[in-house]
C-alpha positions as CSV (number, residue, x, y, z in Angstrom):
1,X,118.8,99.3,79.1
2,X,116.7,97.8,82.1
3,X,113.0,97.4,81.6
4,X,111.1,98.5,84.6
5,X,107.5,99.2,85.4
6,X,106.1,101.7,87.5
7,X,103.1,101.1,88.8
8,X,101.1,103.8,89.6
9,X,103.6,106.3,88.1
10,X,101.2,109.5,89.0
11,X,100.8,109.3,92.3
12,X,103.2,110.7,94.9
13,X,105.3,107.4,95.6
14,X,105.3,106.6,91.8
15,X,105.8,110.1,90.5
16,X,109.1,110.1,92.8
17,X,110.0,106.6,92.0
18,X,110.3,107.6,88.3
19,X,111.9,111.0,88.8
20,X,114.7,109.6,90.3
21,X,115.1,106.1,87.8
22,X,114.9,108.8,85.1
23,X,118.4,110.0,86.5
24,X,119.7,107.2,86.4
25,X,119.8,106.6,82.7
26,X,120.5,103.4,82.3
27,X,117.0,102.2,82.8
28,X,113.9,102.3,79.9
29,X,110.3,103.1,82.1
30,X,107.7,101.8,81.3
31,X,104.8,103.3,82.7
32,X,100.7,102.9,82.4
33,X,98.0,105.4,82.6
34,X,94.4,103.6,84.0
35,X,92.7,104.5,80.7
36,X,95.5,102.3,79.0
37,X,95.6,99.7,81.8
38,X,93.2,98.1,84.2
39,X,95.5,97.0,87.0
40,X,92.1,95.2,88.8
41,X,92.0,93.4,85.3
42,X,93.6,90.3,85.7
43,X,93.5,89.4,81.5
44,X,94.6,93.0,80.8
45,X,97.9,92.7,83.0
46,X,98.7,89.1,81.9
47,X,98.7,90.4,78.6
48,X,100.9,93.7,79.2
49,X,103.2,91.4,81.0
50,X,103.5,89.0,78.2
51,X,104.1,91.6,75.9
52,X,106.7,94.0,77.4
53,X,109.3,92.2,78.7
54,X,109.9,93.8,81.6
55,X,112.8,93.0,83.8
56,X,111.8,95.2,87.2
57,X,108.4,96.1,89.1
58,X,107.3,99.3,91.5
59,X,104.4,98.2,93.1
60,X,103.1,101.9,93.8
61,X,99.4,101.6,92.8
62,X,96.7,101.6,95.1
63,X,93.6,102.7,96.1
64,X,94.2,104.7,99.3
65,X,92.1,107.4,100.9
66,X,91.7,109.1,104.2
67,X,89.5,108.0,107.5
68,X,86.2,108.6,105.6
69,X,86.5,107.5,102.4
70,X,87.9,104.1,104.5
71,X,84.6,104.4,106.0
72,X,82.3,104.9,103.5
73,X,83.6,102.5,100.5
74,X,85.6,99.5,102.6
75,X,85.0,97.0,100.0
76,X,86.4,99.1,97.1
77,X,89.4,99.4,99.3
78,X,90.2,96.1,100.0
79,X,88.7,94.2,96.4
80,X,90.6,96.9,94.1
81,X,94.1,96.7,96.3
82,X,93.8,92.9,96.5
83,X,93.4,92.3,92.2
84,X,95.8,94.9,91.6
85,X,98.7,93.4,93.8
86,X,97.6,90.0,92.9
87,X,97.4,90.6,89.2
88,X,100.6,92.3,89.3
89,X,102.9,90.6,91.6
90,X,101.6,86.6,89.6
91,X,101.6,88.4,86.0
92,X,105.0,89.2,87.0
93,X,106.0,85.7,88.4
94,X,104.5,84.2,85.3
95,X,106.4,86.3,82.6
96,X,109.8,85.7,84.4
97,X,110.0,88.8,86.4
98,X,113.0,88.2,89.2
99,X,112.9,91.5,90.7
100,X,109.8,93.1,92.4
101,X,109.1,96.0,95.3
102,X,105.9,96.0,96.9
103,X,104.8,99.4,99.1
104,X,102.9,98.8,101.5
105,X,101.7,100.8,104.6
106,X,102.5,101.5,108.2
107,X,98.4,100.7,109.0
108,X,99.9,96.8,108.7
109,X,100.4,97.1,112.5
110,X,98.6,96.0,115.1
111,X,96.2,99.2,116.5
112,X,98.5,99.1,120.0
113,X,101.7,97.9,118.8
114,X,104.4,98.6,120.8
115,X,105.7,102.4,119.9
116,X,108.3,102.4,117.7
117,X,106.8,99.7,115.7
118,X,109.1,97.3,114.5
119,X,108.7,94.9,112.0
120,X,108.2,91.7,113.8
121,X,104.7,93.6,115.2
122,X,103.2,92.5,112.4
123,X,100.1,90.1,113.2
124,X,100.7,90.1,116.7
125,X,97.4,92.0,117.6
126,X,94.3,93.7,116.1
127,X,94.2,96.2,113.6
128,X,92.7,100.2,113.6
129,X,89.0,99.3,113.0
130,X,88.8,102.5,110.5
131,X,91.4,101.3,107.9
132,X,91.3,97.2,108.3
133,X,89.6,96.1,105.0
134,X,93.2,98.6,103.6
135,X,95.5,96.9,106.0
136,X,94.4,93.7,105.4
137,X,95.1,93.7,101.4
138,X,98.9,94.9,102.1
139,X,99.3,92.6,104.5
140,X,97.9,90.1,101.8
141,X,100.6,92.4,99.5
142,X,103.2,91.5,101.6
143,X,103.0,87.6,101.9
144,X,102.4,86.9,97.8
145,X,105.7,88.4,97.8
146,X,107.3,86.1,100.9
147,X,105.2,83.2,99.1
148,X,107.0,83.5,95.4
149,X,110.0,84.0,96.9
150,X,110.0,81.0,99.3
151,X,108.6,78.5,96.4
152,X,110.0,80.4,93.4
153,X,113.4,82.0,94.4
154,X,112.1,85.5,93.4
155,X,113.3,88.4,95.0
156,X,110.2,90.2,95.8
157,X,110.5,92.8,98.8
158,X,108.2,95.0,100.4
159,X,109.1,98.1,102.1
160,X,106.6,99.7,104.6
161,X,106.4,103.9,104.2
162,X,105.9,106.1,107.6
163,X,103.1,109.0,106.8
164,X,104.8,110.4,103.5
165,X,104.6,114.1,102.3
166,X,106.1,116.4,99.3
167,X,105.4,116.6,95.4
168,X,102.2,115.7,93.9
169,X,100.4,115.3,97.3
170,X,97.0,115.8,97.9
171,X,95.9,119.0,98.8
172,X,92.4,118.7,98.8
173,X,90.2,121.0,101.5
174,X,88.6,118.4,103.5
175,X,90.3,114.9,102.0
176,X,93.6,115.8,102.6
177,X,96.0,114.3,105.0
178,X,97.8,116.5,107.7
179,X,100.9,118.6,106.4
180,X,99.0,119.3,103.2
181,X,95.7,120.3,105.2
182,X,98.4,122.6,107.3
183,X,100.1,123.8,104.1
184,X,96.6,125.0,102.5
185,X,95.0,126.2,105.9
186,X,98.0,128.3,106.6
187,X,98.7,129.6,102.9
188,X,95.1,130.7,102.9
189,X,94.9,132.3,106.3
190,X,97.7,134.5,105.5
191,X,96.7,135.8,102.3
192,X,93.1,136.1,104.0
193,X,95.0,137.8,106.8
194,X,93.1,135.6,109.4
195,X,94.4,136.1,113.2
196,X,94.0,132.8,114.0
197,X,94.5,129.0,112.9
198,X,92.6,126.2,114.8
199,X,94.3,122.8,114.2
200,X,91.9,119.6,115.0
201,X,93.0,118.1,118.6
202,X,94.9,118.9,121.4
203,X,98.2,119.2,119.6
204,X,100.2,116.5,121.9
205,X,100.1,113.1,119.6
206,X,103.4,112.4,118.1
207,X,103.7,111.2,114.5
208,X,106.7,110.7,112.1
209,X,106.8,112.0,108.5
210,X,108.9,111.2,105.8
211,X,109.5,113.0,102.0
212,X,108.6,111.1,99.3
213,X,111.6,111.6,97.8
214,X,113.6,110.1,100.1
215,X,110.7,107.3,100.2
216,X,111.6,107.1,97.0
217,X,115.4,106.6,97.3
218,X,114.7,103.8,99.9
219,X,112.8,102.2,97.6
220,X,115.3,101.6,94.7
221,X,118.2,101.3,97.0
222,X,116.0,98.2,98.8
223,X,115.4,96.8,94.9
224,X,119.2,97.1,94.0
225,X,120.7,95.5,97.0
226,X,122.3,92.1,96.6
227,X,120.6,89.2,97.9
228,X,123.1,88.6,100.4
229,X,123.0,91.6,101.9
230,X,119.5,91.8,101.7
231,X,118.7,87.9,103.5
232,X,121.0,88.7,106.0
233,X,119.2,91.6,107.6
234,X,115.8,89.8,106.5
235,X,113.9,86.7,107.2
236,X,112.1,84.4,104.8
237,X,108.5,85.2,106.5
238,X,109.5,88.9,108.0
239,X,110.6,90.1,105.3
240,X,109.0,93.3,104.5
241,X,111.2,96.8,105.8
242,X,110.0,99.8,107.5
243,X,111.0,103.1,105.8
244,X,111.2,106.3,107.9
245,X,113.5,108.9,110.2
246,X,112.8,107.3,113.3
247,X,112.3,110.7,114.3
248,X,108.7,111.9,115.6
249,X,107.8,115.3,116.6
250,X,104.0,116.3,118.1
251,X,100.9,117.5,116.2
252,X,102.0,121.2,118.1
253,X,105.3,121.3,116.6
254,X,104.5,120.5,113.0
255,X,101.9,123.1,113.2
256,X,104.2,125.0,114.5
257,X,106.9,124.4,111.5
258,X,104.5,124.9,108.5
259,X,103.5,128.0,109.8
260,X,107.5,129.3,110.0
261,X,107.8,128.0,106.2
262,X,104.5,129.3,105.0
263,X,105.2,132.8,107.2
264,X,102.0,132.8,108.6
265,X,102.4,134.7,111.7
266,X,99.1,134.1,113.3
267,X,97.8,132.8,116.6
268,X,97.6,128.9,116.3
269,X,95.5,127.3,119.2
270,X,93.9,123.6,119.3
271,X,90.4,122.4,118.8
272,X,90.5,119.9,121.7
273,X,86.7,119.0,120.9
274,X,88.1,117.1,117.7
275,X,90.0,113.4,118.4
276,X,93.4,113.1,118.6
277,X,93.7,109.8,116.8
278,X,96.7,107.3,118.2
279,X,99.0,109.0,120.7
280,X,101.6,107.9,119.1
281,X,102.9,106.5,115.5
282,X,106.7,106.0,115.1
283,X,108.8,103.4,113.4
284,X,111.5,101.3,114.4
285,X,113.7,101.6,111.3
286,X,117.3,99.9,112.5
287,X,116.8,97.4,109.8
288,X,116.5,99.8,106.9
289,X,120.0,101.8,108.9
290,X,121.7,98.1,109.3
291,X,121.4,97.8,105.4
292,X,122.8,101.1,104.9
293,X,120.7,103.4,104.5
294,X,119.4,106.6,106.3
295,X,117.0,109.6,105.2
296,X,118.7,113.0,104.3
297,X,115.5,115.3,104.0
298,X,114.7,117.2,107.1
299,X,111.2,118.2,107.6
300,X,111.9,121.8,107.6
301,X,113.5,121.2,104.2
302,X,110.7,119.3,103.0
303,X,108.0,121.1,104.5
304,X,109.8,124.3,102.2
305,X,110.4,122.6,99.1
306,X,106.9,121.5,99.5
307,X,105.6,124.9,100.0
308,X,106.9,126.2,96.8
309,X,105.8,122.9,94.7
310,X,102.0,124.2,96.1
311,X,102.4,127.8,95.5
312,X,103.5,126.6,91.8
313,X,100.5,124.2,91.2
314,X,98.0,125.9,93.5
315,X,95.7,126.9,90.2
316,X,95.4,122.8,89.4
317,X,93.7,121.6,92.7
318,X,90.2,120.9,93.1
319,X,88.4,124.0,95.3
């Protein structure tokens, strides 16, 4: 049996990540609520490191957060996210550790890279103001991992997630991200029988989205790959791998789409007041396809599936 350790095994990416090792059988998780470890604690994860031997790591923990709470705490966002991936990812080196993934985000990219962004974007131009202190630590993320691998032979990877939907997201009213705000605003017109939804913006920006659970499957297929086939679609400073469909589709059309799945059959119009945010957001992903793999969950599937995991868990989120 495999040791491996997820890190931040409750939220959406982690969650996913050990729902599908837990198929597997063949490997022994190990994972840690915060109460029984302090990831920004340097002493506390050299310790659980030198005590559990652990043979693989999910770097899934973060602190992460919307456009506001970027705002408001920016030094929270980029102190906690540079100790935990730091503590991790040298705790790791230290105790032995040959086999790491590192999650990072698609915010790494320049504000006005080049649509579909490809990987070689990275640090070729400035970042979204809003998010930078966030960007910068998984950027940070990133090279630790290039650095132990070009002084210490690990193999340390880090795979970069399009905007990422399904089980355990968060649904929250006002801090939630976009299908999830859709999911709730359109549940909640229907049974309120409301004629109309109004959607922030004008509807026309383009933006990819991705199931976690096929995040997920990425993610350990990019850990089990040998290191041939790996380096060879790789470089030793560009090493880090976008992860999406490479399919986009506009603001109007997702709307559009969770309102068929939820069977709201309402008027949608636009609030074109509101800002529209990039016009576009789509990744290049021919690297992850040259390696060999592809995502299998269509957003009409996912948006469903996603549906019924809020109608069944709808009594546990915060009003």
């Amino acid at each position: 049996m495999k040791k491996v350790f997820v890190a931040g095994h409750r939220g959406m990416v982690g969650s996913a990540i050990v729902r599908q090792l837990t198929k597997q059988g063949d490997v022994e998780i190990i994972t840690k609520t915060r109460s029984e470890l302090n990831l920004t604690s340097q002493a506390e994860v050299s310790e659980f490191f030198e005590k559990e031997n652990i043979e693989q790591v999910y770097l899934a923990a973060a602190k992460v957060g919307g456009i506001i709470a970027n705002n408001t705490y920016p030094a929270e966002f980029i102190y906690e996210n540079l100790m935990i991936q730091c503590n991790i990812i040298n705790s790791a080196h230290v105790a032995g550790v040959q086999d790491l993934l590192f999650l990072g985000s698609s915010c790494i990219y320049p504000k006005l890279a080049e649509q579909p962004m490809s990987e070689d974007a990275l640090l070729t131009g400035t970042l979204e103001p809003t998010n930078e202190p966030y960007a910068i630590a998984k950027i940070a993320g990133i090279k630790l991992c290039e650095s132990y691998n070009r002084q210490y032979g690990r193999n340390y990877r880090s795979v970069m997630p399009t905007n990422l939907y399904g089980e355990n997201d968060n649904f929250h009213p006002e801090n939630s991200h976009v299908i999830p705000a859709l999911i709730r605003r359109f549940h909640e017109a229907k049974l309120e029988g409301k004629p109309e939804v109004v959607a922030w913006g004008s509807g026309k920006p383009m933006r990819e989205f991705l199931h976690v659970d096929d995040m997920a499957a990425a993610s350990i297929y990019v850990m089990q790959l040998d290191n041939e086939t790996y380096e060879a679609n790789t470089q030793p400073m560009l090493s880090h791998i976008n992860v999406g469909t490479g399919v986009d589709c506009t603001i109007r059309e997702l709307a559009e789409t969770v309102a068929k799945v939820v069977g709201y059959e309402g008027k949608i119009s636009f609030d074109t007041s509101k800002p529209d945010g990039a016009p576009r957001k789509l990744m290049n992903v021919d690297r992850l396809k040259d390696l060999g793999w592809q995502y299998s969950i269509s957003l009409e599937q996912g948006l469903a599936t996603t549906y019924e995991w809020f109608l069944a868990n709808q009594d546990s989120f915060r009003k």
